[in-house]
C-alpha positions in Angstrom: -13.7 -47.3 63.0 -11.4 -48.9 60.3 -9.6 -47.2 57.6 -9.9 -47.9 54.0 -6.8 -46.9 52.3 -8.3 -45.6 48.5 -5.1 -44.5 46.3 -4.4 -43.8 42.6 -0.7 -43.0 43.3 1.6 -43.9 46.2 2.1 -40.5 46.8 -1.4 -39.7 47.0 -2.6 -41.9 49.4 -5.8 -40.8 51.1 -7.6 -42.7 54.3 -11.0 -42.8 54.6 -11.7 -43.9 58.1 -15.4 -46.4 58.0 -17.5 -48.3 59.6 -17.0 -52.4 60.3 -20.0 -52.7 57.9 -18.1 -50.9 55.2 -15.2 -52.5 55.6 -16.9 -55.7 55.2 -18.8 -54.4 52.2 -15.4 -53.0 50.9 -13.8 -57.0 51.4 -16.7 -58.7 49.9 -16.1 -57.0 46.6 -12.7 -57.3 46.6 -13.3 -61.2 47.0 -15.6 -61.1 43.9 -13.6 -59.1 41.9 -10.3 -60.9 42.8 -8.2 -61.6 39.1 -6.6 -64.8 40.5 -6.7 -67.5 43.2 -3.7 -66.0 45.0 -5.7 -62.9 45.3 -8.7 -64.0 46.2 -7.4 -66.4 48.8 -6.1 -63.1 50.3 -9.4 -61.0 50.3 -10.9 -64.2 51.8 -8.7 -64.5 54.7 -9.3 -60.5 55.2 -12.5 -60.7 55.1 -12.8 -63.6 57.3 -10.6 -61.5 60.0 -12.9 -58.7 59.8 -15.9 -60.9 60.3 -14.6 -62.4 63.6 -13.1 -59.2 64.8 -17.0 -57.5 64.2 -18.6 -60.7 65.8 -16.8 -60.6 68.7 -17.2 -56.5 68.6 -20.6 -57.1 68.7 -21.1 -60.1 71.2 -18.8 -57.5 73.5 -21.3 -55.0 73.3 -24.6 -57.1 74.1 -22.9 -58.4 77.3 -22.0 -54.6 78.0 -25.6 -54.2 77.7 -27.0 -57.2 79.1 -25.1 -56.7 82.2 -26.0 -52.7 82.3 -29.5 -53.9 83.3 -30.8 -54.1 86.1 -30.8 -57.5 88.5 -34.7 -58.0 88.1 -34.5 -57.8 84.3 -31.9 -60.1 84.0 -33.6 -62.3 86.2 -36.8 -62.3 84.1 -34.5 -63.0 80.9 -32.6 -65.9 82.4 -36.2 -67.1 82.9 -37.5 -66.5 79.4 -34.1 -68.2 78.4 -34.2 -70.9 80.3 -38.1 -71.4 79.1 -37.6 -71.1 75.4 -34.5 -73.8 76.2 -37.0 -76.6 77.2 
């Protein structure tokens, strides 16, 4: 989970803790709604990060998964991989 800081005053700061997907939602329209190229250089480069940090979120997980299988299933994928491949 990430949190999305949403404020109208400093002193009122409130975090609203998200998923990746919202953050990334959240990013992408602060890119297109960036006033200036400073600014929108900035939202680029965060939203970029939040892409590869999700990507490799994601990649962790289907290798937790892939490796929670059992042997035979994995075998049979290796196969199927190893067909589609050729």
């Amino acid at each position: 989970m990430y949190c999305i800081e949403h404020s109208q005053r400093w002193w009122n700061r409130q975090c609203v803790l998200t998923t990746p997907e919202d953050l990334i939602d959240e990013l992408c329209h602060k890119v297109a709604l960036a006033p200036n190229e400073a600014e929108l250089e900035a939202a680029l480069d965060e939203l970029q990060s939040a892409l590869q940090e999700h990507r490799e979120h994601l990649e962790s997980v289907a290798a937790d998964y892939l490796l929670s299988l059992p042997l035979a299933i994995r075998k049979r994928l290796s196969k199927l991989h190893e067909t589609i491949a050729a």
